[in-house]
VEXKE-269563 format. One record per residue (C-alpha): x, y, z; residue number from 1. Coordinates in Angstrom, 1 decimal. Example, Ala and Ser with C-alpha at 12.3 -4.5 7.8 and 13.67 -1.06 7.14 Angstrom:
<fitis>
+--------+--------+--------+-----+
!      x !      y !      z !   i !
+--------+--------+--------+-----+
!   12.3 !   -4.5 !    7.8 !   1 !
!   13.7 !   -1.1 !    7.1 !   2 !
+--------+--------+--------+-----+
</fitis>
This chain:
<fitis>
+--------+--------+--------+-----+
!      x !      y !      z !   i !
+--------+--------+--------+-----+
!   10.0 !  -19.2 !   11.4 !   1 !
!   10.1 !  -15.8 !    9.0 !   2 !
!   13.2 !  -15.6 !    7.3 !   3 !
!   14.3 !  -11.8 !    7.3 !   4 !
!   16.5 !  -10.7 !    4.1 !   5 !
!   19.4 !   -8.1 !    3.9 !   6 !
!   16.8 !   -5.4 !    3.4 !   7 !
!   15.2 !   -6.4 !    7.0 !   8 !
!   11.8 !   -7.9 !    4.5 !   9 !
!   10.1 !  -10.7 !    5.6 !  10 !
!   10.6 !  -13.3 !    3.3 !  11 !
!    7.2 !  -14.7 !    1.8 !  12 !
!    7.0 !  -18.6 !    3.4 !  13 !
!    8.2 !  -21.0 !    0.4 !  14 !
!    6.2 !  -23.7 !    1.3 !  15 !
!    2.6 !  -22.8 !    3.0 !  16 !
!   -0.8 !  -22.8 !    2.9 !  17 !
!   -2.6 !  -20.5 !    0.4 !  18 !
!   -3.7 !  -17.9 !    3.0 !  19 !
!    0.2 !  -17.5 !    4.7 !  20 !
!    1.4 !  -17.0 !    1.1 !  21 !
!   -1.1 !  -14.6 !   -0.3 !  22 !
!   -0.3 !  -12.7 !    3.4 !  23 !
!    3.7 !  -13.3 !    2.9 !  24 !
!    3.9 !  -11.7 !   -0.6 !  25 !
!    1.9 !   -8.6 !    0.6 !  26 !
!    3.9 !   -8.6 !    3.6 !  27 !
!    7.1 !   -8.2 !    1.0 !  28 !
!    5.9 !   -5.7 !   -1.2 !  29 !
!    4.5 !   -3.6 !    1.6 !  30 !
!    8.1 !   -3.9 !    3.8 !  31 !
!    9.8 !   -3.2 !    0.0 !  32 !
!    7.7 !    0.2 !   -0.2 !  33 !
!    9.3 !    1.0 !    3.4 !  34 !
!   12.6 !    0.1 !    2.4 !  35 !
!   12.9 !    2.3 !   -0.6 !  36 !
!   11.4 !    5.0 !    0.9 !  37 !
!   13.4 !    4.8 !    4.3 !  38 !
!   15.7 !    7.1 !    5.4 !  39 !
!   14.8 !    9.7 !    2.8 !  40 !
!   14.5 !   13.4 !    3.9 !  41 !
!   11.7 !   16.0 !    2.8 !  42 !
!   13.4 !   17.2 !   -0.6 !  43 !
!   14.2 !   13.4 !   -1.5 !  44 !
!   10.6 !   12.6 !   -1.0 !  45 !
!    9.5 !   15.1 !   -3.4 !  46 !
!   11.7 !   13.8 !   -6.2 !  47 !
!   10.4 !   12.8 !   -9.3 !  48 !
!   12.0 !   11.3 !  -12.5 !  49 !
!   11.8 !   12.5 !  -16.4 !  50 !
!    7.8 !   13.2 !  -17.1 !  51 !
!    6.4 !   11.6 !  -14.3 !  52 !
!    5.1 !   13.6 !  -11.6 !  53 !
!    5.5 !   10.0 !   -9.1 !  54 !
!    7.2 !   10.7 !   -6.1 !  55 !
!    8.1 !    8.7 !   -2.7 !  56 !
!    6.0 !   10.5 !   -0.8 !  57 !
!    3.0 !   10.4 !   -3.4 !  58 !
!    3.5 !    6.6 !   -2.9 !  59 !
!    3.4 !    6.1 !    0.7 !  60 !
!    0.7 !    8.4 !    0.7 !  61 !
!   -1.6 !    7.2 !   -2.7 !  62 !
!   -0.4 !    3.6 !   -1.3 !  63 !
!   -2.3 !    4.4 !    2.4 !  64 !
!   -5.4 !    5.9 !    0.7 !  65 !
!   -5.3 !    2.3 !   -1.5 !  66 !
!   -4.8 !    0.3 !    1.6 !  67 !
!   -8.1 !    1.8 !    3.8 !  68 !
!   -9.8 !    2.0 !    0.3 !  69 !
!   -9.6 !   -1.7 !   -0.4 !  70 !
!   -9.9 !   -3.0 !    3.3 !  71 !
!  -11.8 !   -0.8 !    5.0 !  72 !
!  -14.0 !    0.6 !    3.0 !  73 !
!  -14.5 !   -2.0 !    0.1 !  74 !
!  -14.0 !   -5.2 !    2.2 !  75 !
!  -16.0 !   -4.0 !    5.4 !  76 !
!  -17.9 !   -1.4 !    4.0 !  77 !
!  -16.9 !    1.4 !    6.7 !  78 !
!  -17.0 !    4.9 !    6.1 !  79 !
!  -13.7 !    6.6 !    4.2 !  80 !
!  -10.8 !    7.0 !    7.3 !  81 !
!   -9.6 !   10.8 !    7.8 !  82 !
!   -7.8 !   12.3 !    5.8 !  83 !
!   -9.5 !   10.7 !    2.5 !  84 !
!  -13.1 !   11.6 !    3.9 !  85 !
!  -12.4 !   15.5 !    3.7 !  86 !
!  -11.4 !   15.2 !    0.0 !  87 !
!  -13.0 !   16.4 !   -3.2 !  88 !
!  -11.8 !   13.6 !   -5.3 !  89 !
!  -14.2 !   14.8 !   -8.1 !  90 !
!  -12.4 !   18.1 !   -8.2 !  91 !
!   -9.0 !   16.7 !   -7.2 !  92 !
!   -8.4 !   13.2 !   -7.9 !  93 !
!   -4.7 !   13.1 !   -7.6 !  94 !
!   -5.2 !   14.5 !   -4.5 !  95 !
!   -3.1 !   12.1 !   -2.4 !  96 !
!   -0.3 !   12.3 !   -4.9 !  97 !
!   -0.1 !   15.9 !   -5.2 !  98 !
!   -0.7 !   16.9 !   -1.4 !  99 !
!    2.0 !   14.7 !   -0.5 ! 100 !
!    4.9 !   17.2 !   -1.1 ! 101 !
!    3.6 !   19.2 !    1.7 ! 102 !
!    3.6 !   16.5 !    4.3 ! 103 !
!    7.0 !   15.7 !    6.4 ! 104 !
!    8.2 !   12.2 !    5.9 ! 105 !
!    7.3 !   11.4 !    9.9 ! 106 !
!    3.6 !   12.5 !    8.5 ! 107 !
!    3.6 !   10.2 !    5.6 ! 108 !
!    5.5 !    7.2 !    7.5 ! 109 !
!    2.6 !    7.3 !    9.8 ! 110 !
!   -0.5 !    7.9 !    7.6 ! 111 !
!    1.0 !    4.6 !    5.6 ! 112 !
!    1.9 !    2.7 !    8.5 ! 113 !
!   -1.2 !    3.0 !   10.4 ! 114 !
!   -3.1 !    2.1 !    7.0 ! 115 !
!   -1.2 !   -1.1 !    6.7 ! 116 !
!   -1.8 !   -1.7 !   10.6 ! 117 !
!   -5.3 !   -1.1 !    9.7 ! 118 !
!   -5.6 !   -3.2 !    6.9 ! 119 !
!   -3.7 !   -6.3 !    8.7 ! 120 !
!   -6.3 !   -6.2 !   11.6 ! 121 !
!   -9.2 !   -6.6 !    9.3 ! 122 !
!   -7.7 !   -9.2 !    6.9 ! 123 !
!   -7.8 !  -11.1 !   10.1 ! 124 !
!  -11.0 !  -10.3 !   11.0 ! 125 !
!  -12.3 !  -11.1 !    7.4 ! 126 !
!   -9.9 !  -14.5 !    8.0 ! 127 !
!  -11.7 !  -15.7 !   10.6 ! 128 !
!  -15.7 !  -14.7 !    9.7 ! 129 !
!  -15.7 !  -15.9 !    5.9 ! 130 !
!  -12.2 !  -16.8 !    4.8 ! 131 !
!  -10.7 !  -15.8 !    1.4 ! 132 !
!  -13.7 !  -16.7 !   -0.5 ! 133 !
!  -15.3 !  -13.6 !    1.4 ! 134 !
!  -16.6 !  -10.9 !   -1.0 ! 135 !
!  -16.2 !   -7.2 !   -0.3 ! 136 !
!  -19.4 !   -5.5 !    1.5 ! 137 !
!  -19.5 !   -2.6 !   -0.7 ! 138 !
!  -19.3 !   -3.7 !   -4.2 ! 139 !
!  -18.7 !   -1.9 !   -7.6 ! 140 !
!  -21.6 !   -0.1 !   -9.3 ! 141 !
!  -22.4 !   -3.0 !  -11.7 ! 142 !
!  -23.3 !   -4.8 !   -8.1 ! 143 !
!  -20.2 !   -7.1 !   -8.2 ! 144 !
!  -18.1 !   -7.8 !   -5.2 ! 145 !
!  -14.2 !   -8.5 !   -5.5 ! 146 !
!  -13.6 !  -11.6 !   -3.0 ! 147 !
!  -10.5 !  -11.2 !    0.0 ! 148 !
!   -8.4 !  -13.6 !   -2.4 ! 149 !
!   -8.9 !  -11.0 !   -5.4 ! 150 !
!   -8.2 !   -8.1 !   -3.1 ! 151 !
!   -4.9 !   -9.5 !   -1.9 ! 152 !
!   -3.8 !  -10.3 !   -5.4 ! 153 !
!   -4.6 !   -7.1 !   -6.2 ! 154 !
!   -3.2 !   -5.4 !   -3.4 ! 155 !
!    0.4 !   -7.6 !   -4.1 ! 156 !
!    0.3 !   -6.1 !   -7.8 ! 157 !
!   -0.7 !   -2.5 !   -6.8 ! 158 !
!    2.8 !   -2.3 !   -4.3 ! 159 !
!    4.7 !   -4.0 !   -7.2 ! 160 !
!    4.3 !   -2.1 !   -9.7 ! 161 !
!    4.5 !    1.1 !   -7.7 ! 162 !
!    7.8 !   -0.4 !   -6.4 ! 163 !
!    9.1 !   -0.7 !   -9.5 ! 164 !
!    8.4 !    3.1 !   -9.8 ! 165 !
!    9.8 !    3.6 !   -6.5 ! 166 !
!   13.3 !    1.8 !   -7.6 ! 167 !
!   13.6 !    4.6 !  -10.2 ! 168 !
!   13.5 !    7.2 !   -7.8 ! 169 !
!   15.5 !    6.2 !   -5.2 ! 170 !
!   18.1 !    5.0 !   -7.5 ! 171 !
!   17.7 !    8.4 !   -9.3 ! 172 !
!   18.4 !   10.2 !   -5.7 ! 173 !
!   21.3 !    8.3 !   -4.5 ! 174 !
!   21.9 !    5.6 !   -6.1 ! 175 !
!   20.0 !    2.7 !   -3.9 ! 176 !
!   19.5 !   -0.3 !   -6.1 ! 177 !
!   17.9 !   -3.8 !   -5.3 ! 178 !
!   14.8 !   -6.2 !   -5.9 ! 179 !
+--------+--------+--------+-----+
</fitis>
């Protein structure tokens, strides 16, 4: 049974195997994202803090692009998803961050959302054919290839530390605190 906390996260399972805990703490960090970023309007969205130019909606956007990047196009080797296949990232490579501001929050709920949804269906497909120990199909120009454990590891540290970054701003906006 999942334990839900005050914040409606799914608590990761305290005792499990290696697979349900790797899954659990992504889960947490990707439900954490949600939380800080829920029920924030347009303007709050947009809101950065001292020099950074970080903002909610940046997140949920760079954090969709990172999703599709690691597990659909790294781990299964499918073409880029829309929108990320119409960008110059050469010319632009901050381009999820920056074009974020003009997206409504329903627009970037969805684009992140449907990224994770994404992302859960082939971590289950990857589950069942080869298992954590499977290695990503497109690997990195030196000819390596990150295995699914090392992706989900990475994927748990990539929403933590922006979470971190995302507790800044929301407490910056209204004051919203909490792990």
């Amino acid at each position: 049974m999942t334990m839900i906390d005050e914040q409606g996260r799914p608590e990761p399972p305290l005792a499990a195997d290696e697979t349900a805990t790797l899954l659990g703490f992504l889960d947490y960090q990707r439900s954490t994202l949600a939380w800080k970023c829920g029920g924030v309007d347009a303007a709050g969205l947009r809101v950065s803090v001292a020099a950074s130019s970080m903002t909610l909606g940046g997140m949920l956007k760079h954090m969709a692009l990172v999703e599709d990047i690691w597990f659909s196009y790294r781990l299964h080797g499918q073409k880029r998803q829309h929108p990320w296949d119409t960008v110059d990232w050469a010319t632009d490579p901050d381009w999820d961050w920056r074009s974020a501001a003009a997206d409504s929050p329903e627009q970037l709920f969805t684009l992140w959302q449907d990224a994770v949804d994404r992302s859960r269906s082939l971590v289950a497909k990857a589950l069942t054919s080869g298992g954590l120990e499977q290695l990503a199909q497109h690997a990195w120009p030196d000819g390596q290839s990150p295995s699914l454990r090392w992706i989900l590891c990475h994927m748990i540290e990539e929403y933590a530390r922006h979470n971190g970054h995302a507790d800044l701003i929301r407490e910056s906006l209204d004051g919203l605190t909490g792990e």
